[in-house]
C-alpha positions in Angstrom: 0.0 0.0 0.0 1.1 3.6 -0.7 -0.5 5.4 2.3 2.1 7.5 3.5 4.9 7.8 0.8 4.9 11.8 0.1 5.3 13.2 -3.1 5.3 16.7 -2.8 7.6 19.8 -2.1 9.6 19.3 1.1 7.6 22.7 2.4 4.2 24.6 2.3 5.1 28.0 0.4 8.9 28.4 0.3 10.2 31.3 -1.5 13.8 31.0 -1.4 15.5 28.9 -3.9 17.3 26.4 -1.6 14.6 25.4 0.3 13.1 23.5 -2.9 12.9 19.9 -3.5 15.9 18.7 -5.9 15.9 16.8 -8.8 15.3 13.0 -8.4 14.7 13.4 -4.3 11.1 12.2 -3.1 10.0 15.1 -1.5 8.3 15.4 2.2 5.3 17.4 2.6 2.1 18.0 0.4 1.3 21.4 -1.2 -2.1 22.2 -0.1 -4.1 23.3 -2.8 -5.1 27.0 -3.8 -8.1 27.8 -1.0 -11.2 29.1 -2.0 -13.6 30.3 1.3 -16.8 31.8 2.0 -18.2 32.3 5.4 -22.2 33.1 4.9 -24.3 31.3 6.7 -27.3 31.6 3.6 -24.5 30.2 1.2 -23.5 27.1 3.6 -21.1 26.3 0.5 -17.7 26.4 1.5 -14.9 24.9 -1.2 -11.6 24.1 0.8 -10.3 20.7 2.4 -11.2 21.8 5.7 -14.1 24.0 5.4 -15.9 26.4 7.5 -19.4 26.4 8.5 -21.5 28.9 9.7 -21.6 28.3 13.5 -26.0 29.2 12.7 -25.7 26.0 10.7 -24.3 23.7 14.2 -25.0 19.9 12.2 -24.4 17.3 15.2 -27.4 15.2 16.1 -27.8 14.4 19.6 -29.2 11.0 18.8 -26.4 10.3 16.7 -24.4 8.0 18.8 -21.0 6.5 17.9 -20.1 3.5 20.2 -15.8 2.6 19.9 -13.6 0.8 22.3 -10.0 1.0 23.6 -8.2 -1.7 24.1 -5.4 0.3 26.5 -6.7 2.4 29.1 -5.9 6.2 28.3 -4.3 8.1 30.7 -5.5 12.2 30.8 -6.2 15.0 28.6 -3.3 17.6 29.0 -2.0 17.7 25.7 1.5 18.6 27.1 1.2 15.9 29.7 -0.3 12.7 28.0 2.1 10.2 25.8 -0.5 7.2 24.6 -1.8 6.8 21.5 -5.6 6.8 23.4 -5.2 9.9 24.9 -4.1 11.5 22.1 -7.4 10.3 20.0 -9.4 12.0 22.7 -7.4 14.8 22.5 -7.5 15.2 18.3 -11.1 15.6 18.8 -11.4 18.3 21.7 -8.4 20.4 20.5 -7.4 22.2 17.3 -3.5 21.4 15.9 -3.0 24.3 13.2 -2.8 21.9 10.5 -4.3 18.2 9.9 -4.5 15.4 7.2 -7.2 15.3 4.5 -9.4 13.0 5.1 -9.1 10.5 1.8 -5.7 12.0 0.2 -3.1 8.9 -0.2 -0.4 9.5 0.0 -1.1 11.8 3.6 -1.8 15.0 2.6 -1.2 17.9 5.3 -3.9 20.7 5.2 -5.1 23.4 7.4 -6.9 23.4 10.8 -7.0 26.0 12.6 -4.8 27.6 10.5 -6.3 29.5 7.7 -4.1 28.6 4.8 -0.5 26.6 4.6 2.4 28.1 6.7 4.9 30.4 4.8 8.0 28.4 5.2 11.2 30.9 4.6 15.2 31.0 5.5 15.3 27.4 4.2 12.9 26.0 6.0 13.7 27.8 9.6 11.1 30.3 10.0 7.7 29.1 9.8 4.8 32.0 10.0 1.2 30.7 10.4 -2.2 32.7 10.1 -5.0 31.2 12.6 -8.4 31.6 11.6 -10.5 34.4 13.0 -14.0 33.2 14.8 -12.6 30.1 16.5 -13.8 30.0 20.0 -12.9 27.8 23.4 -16.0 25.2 24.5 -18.0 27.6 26.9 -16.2 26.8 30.8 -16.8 28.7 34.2 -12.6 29.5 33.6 -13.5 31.6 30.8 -16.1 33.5 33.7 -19.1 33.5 30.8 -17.7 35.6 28.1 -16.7 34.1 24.6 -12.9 33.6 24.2 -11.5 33.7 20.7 -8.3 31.6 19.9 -5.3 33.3 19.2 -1.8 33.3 18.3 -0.7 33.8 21.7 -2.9 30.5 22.9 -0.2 28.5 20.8 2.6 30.8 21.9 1.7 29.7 25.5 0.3 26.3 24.9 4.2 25.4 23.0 5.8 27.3 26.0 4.6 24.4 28.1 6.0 21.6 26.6 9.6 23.0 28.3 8.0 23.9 31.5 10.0 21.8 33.7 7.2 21.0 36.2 5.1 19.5 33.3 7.8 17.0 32.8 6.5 16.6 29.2 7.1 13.2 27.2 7.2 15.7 24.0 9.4 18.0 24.7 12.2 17.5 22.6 10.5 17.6 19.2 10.2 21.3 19.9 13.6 21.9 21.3 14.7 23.4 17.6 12.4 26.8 18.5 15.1 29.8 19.3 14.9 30.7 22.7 12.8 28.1 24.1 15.7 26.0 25.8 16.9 29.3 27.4 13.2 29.8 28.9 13.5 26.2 30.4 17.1 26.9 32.3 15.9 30.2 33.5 12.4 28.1 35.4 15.0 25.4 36.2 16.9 27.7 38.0 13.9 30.0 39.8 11.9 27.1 40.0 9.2 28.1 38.0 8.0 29.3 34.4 8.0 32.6 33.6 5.1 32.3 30.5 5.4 36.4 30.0 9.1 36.2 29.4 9.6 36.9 25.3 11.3 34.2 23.5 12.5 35.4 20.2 11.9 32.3 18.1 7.9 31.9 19.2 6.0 35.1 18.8 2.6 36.4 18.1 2.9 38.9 15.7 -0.5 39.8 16.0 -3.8 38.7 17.4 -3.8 35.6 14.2 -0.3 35.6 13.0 2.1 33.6 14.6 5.6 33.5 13.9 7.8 30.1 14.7 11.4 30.6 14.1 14.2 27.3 14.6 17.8 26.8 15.4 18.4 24.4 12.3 16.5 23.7 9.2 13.5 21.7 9.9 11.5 20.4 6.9 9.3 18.2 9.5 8.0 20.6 11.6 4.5 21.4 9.5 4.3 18.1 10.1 4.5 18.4 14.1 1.6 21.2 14.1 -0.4 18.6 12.8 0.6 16.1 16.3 -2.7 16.6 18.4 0.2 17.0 21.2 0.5 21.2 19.9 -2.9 22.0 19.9 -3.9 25.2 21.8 -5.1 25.1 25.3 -6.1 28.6 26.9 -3.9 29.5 29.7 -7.2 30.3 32.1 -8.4 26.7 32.0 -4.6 25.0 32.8 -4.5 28.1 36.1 -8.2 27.2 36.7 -7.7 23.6 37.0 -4.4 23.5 38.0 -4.6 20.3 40.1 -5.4 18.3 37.4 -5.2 19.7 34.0 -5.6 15.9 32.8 -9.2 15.7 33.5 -10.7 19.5 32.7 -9.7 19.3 28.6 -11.0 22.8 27.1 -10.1 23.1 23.7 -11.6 24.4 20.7 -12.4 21.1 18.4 -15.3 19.5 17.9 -16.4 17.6 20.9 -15.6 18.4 24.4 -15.8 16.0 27.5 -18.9 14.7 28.8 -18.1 12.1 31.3 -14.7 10.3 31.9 -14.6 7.3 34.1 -10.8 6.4 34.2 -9.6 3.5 32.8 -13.7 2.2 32.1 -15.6 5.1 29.9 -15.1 7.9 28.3 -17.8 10.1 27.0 -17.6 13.2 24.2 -20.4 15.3 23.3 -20.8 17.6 20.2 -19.3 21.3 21.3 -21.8 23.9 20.6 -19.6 26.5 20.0 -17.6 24.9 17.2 -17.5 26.8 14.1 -18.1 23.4 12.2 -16.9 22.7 9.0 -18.4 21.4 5.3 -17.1 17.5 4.8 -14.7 17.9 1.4 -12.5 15.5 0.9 -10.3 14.3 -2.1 -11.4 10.8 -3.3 -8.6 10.3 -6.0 -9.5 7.1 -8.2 -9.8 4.8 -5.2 -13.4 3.4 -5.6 -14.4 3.0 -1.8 -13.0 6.4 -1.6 -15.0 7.6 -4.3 -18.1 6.1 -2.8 -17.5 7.6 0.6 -17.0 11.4 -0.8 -20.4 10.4 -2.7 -22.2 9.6 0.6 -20.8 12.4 2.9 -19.9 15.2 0.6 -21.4 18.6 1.8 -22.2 17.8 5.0 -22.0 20.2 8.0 -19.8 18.8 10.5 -19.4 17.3 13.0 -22.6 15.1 12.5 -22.5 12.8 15.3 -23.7 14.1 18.7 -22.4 11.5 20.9 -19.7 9.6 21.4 -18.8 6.7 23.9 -15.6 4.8 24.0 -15.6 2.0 26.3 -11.8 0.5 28.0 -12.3 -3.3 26.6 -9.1 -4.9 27.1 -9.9 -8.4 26.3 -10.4 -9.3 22.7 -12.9 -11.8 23.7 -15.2 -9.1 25.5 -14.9 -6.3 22.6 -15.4 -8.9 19.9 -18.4 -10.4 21.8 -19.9 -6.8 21.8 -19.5 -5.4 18.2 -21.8 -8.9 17.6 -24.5 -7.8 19.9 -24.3 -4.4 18.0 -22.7 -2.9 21.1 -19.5 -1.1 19.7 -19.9 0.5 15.5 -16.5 0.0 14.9 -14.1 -2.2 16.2 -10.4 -2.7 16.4 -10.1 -6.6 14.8 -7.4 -8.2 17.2 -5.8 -10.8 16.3 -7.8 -13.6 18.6 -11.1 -14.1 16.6 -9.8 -12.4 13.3 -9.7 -16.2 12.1 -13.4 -16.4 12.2 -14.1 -12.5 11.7 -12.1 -12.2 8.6 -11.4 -15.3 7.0 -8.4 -14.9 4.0 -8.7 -11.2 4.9 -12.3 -10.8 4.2 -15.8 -9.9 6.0 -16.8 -13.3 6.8 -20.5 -14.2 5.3 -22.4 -14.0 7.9 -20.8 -10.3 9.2 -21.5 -9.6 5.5 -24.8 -10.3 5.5 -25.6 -8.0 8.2 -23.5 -5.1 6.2 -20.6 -5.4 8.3 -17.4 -3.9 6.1 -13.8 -3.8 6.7 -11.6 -0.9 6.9 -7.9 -2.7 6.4 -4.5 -1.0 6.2 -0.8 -1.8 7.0 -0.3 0.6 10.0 2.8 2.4 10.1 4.2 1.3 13.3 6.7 -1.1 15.0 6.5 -3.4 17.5 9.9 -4.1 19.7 11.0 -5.1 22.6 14.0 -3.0 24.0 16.6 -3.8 26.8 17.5 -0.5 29.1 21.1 0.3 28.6 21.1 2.0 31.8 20.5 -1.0 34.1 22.7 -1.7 36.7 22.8 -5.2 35.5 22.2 -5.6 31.8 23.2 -1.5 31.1 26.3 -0.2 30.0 28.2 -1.2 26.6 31.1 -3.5 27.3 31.5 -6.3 25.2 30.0 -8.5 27.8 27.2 -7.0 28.3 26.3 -6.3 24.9 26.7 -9.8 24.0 24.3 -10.7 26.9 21.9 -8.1 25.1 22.0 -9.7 21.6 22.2 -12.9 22.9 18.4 -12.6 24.8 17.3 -10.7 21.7 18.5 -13.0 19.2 16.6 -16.2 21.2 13.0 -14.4 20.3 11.5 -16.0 17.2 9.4 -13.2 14.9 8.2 -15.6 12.8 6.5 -17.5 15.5 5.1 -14.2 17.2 3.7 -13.5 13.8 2.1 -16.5 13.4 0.9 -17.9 17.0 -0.3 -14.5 18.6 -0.8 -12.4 15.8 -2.8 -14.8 13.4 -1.0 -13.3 10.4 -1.9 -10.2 10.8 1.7 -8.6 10.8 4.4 -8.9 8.9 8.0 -9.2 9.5 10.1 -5.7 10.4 14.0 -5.6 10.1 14.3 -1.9 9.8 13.2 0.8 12.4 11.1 3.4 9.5 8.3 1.3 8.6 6.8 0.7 5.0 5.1 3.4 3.2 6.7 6.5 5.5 9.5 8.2 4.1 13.2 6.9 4.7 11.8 3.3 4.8 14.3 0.3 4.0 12.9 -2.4 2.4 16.5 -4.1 1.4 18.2 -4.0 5.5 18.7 -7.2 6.8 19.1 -7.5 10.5 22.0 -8.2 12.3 19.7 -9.8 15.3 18.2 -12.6 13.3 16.4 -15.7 15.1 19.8 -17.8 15.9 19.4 -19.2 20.0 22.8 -21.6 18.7 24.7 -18.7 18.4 23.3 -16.8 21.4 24.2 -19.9 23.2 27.8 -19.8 21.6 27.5 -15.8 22.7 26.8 -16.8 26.2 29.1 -19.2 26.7 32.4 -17.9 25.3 31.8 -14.9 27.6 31.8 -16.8 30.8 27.5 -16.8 31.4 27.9 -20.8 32.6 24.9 -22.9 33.1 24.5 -25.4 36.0 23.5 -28.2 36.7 19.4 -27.1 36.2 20.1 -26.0 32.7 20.0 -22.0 33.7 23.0 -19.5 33.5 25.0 -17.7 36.0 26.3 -14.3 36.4 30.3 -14.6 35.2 30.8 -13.9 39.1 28.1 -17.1 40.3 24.9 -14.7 40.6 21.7 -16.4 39.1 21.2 -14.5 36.1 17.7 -13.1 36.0 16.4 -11.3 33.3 13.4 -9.1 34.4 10.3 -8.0 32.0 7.5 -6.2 32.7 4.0 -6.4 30.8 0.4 -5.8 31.0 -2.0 -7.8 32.9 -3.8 -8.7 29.7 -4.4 -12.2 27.6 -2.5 -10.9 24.5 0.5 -10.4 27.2 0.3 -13.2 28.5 0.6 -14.8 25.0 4.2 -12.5 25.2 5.0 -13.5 28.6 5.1 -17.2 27.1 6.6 -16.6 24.0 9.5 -15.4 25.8 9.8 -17.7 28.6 9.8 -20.0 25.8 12.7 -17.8 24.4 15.2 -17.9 27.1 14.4 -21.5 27.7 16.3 -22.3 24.5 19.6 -20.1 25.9 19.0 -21.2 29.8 17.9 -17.9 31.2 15.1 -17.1 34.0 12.7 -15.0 33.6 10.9 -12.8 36.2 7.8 -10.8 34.8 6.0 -7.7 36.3 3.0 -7.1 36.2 1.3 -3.2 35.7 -1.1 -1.5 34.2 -0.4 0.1 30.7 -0.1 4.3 32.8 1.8 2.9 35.7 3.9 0.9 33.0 4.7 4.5 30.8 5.6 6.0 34.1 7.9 3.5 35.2 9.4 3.8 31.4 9.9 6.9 31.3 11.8 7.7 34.7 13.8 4.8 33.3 13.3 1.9 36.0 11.9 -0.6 33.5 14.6 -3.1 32.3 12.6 -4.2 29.6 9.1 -4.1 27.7 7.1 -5.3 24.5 6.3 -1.8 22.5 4.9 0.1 20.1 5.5 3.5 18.2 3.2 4.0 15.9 3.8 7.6 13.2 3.1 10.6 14.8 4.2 12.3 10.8 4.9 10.5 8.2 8.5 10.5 8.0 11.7 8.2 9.6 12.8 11.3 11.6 9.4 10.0 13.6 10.9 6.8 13.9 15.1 7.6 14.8 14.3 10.0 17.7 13.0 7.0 19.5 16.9 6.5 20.2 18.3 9.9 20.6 20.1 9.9 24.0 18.0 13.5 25.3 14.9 11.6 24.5 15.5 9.6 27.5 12.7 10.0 30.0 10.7 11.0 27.1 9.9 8.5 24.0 13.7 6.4 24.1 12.9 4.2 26.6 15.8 1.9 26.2 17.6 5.0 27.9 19.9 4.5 25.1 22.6 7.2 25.1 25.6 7.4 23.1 27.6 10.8 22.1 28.5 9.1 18.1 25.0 8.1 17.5 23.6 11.6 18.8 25.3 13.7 16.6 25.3 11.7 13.9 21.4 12.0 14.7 21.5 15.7 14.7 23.2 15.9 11.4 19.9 13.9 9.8 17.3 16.6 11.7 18.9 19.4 9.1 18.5 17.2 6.4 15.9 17.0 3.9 14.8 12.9 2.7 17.4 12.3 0.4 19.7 9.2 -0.5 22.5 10.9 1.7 20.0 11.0 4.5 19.2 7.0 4.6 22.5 6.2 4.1 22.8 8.0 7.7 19.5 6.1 8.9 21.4 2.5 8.0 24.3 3.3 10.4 22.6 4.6 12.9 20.5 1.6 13.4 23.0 -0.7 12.6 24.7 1.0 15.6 21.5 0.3 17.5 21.7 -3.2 16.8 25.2 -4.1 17.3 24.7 -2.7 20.6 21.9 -5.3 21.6 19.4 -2.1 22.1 16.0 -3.1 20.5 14.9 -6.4 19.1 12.5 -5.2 16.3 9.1 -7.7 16.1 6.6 -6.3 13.4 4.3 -4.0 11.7 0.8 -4.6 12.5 -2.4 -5.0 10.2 -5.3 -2.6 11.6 -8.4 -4.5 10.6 -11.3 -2.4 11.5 -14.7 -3.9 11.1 -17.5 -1.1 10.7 -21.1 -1.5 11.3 -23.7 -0.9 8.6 -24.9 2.2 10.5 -21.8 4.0 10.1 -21.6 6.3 6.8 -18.0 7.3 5.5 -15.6 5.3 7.7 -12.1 4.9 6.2 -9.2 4.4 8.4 -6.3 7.2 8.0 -2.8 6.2 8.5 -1.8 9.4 10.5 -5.4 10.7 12.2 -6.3 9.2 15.3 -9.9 10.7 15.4 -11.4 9.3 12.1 -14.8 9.8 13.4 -14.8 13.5 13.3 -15.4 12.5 9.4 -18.3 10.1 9.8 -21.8 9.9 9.9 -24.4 7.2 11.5 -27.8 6.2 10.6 -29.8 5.5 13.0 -32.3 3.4 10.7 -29.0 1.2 9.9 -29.0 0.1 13.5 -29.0 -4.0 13.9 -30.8 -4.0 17.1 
């Protein structure tokens, strides 16, 4: 599939020379198209890919209900604060990012949200200046003391600010750490010990009430992309001092939907916001024929349509599969435990396809790994021994069986860290952990980790060696826990496995005191750079959570950040994970299949490689209903 491979210039509007795309280079970003707007409400025809509607014309139907599940418990609503992929859905619906994906577009298109047109991109691609859209307004809350508040420059001015307020301890606080300034503003909190979010910082300024002005250390040809991560929308700076306790559970934003009801870690319910300015569905359907049908269906629409949506915590596939049968759930996340008898050789079975059921399938662009910490008093630290102890554990996992035993075939293989269809991909890299448990034995041995008499191995200095994993209290775990007990079997290690819940799990990851873990990054933007910052030694504590942290690698890393895709780029991308690898850091799994099976009700359902929120873009009939 070609869903995310970009063929486009490497910026929005670049008017100097050396910021275009050269000859014979696949460029990065999409072009958005010239923008035709009009705002009357008597018109209601608006011709852009994310239009505006009159707020007169507000669309969502109460009794429009959209019933979804999560299979991982989310963990809060601060968009500086929150680093799951659940969370974040939540979030891409009650927020506004400045710029978004078309709904249809393949390859990903990037087009404007909040934003009123595409960024000017200048200085070869280090000063970004974007215009927001007038007449956007906050969901009504008592922080706002019952007057209308407009969004404006400055609400992204302060809601970027927070990603480097210290206290906020922010998972996503190093893709911004390009913006002049910012890293100075960070020191001087650091040292008073706390943020100053008046102080001017030259390379993040509001021009004006709607023009804001984003200026970076290096060239950055990703960073339209990272206005589109749900993580930068705006929050106002009234809700996050009104609710300063917990900032997780009061989400304001200026999207869509706004909170209803949030019981953690069970249910979660959004409700249409009122004071949206809404928007007329447009989308572009290419030559794709279920797209075509979909922009026939929905086209014109005001939006958002549905009134009501409830996403249930299911965290066994058993339970969520038993309720999109009773017509409890409209769409549902396929796992890989009944997708046997859901979707036989990849297809509705008959008897969901009698009863309208369709499937939504795509390769997502992810990766699935498990990763040793290299800071570990035991298994950390990079001499030869301990790095052969590393490979050795990671070369005893089989992929193939993993593939075949838990996910049902509903994966395939992944030997290098950019996954298919996103930019800087690999499809020729072989990996230098393959399945081999001989030679992890030979590994083992030759560098003094003896077995006894029980078959397991000992420390070179007599200890039991132990190798510790941690892992949700879920079946599909469980499936993991064996697969790797069975694992080190084969090179006669123990095993110990902890138990958490997937939040207490990420907060154990990030302050760094998990040895090891089964997990997943899936693209945040459509590009490798997405993909290689998982490993960058400052992005410890924050997405590297192998703690891996080497000086060579980092600025070899920091070289590719300037660069735009480009041969000379992946050639860079091959030796840094080859560097990753050698080092016994990561032992890649796969790249999942998303199977989403879709209830007859729902109208317009695609899935997007890149948005989390699809059903922003949906409608539901209610006279489709099963039951």
């Amino acid at each position: 599939m070609t869903i995310l491979r970009i063929r486009a210039s490497r910026s929005f509007a670049v008017p100097d020379r050396q910021s275009q795309a050269r000859a014979g280079v696949p460029p990065r970003l999409s072009t958005a198209a010239a923008i035709a707007r009009q705002a009357s409400c008597n018109a209601g025809r608006v011709t852009m890919t994310l239009v505006l509607a009159c707020a007169c014309a507000q669309a969502a139907d109460p009794d429009k209900v959209l019933r979804v599940e999560f299979y991982v418990a989310e963990t809060g609503f601060d968009p500086v604060k929150v680093q799951d992929y659940y969370s974040h859905t939540v979030n891409e619906a009650i927020f506004d990012s400045l710029m978004t994906y078309d709904y249809l577009a393949r390859p990903a298109k990037l087009v404007p949200r909040a934003a009123e047109s595409m960024p000017v991109i200048s200085d070869q691609a280090r000063t970004y200046v974007f215009k927001i859209r007038k007449g956007i307004y906050f969901a009504a809350d008592a922080a706002f003391k019952g007057k209308k508040r407009e969004l404006t420059a400055e609400d992204y001015v302060y809601s970027i600010k927070r990603f480097k307020d210290p206290a906020n301890k922010s998972p996503f606080e190093s893709f911004i750490d390009g913006i002049v300034g910012l890293e100075e503003l960070k020191k001087d909190a650091e040292k008073s010990g706390r943020m100053n979010y008046d102080t001017r910082v030259d390379g993040l300024q509001a021009l004006d009430r709607y023009t804001l002005q984003i200026k970076l250390k290096e060239t950055d040809y990703n960073f339209g992309y990272l206005m589109a991560m749900p993580n930068y929308s705006a929050v106002a700076r009234e809700v996050i001092d009104a609710y300063a306790d917990d900032t997780n559970g009061h989400p304001v934003g200026t999207g869509p939907y706004r909170l209803k009801e949030w019981k953690r870690s069970n249910k979660i319910v959004l409700e249409a916001n009122p004071d949206f300015r809404g928007f007329v569905w447009q989308s572009e359907p290419g030559s794709d024929p279920r797209n075509i049908e979909i922009a026939a269906a929905m086209k014109g629409k005001k939006m958002p349509q549905i009134g009501r949506v409830e996403i249930n915590i299911i965290e066994e596939q058993q339970a969520s599969w038993l309720a999109f049968q009773k017509d409890e759930l409209d769409i549902l996340y396929m796992r890989e435990q009944f997708s046997q008898i859901a979707i036989p050789d990849n297809k509705v079975s008959a008897e969901l396809a009698k009863q309208g059921v369709t499937l939504s399938r795509i390769t997502d662009p992810d990766i699935n790994y498990t990763y040793i910490n290299t800071t570990d008093p035991e298994f950390g630290g990079f001499s030869k021994e301990k790095i052969a102890l590393r490979r050795a554990i990671l070369m005893s996992f089989d992929d193939a069986e993993l593939i075949r035993v838990i996910r049902k075939n509903q994966a395939i293989d992944a030997e290098y860290p950019i996954p298919p269809d996103v930019v800087g991909h690999d499809a020729s890299y072989r990996t230098s952990i393959p399945y081999d448990p001989a030679l992890a034995n030979k590994l083992l041995d030759y560098f003094g980790f003896k077995k006894g008499s029980n078959g397991y191995r000992t420390w070179p200095h007599g200890k039991p060696l132990v190798w510790r994993y941690s892992s949700t209290p879920t079946t599909r775990d469980r499936e993991l826990d064996e697969l790797w007990q069975k694992s080190l079997d084969k090179i006669g290690i123990r095993i110990h496995v902890d138990k958490n819940k997937f939040p207490e799990e990420l907060k154990l990851e990030r302050a760094c005191q998990l040895l090891s873990r089964t997990a997943s990054w899936i693209a945040d933007y459509p590009d490798g750079d997405d993909f290689m910052q998982l490993f960058y030694g400052p992005n410890s504590g924050q997405n590297n959570n192998a703690c891996f942290q080497m000086k060579e690698w980092d600025r070899i890393y920091e070289k590719t950040r300037a660069m735009p895709a480009s041969p000379e780029r992946d050639q860079l991308y091959r030796k840094l994970w080859r560097m990753v690898e050698v080092n016994g850091v990561i032992k890649l799994h796969d790249t999942r299949v998303r199977n989403m099976l879709v209830q007859p009700a729902v109208i317009g359902y695609r899935k997007h490689p890149i948005l989390l929120a699809d059903w922003i873009y949906v409608d539901v009939d209610n006279s489709r209903k099963l039951h």
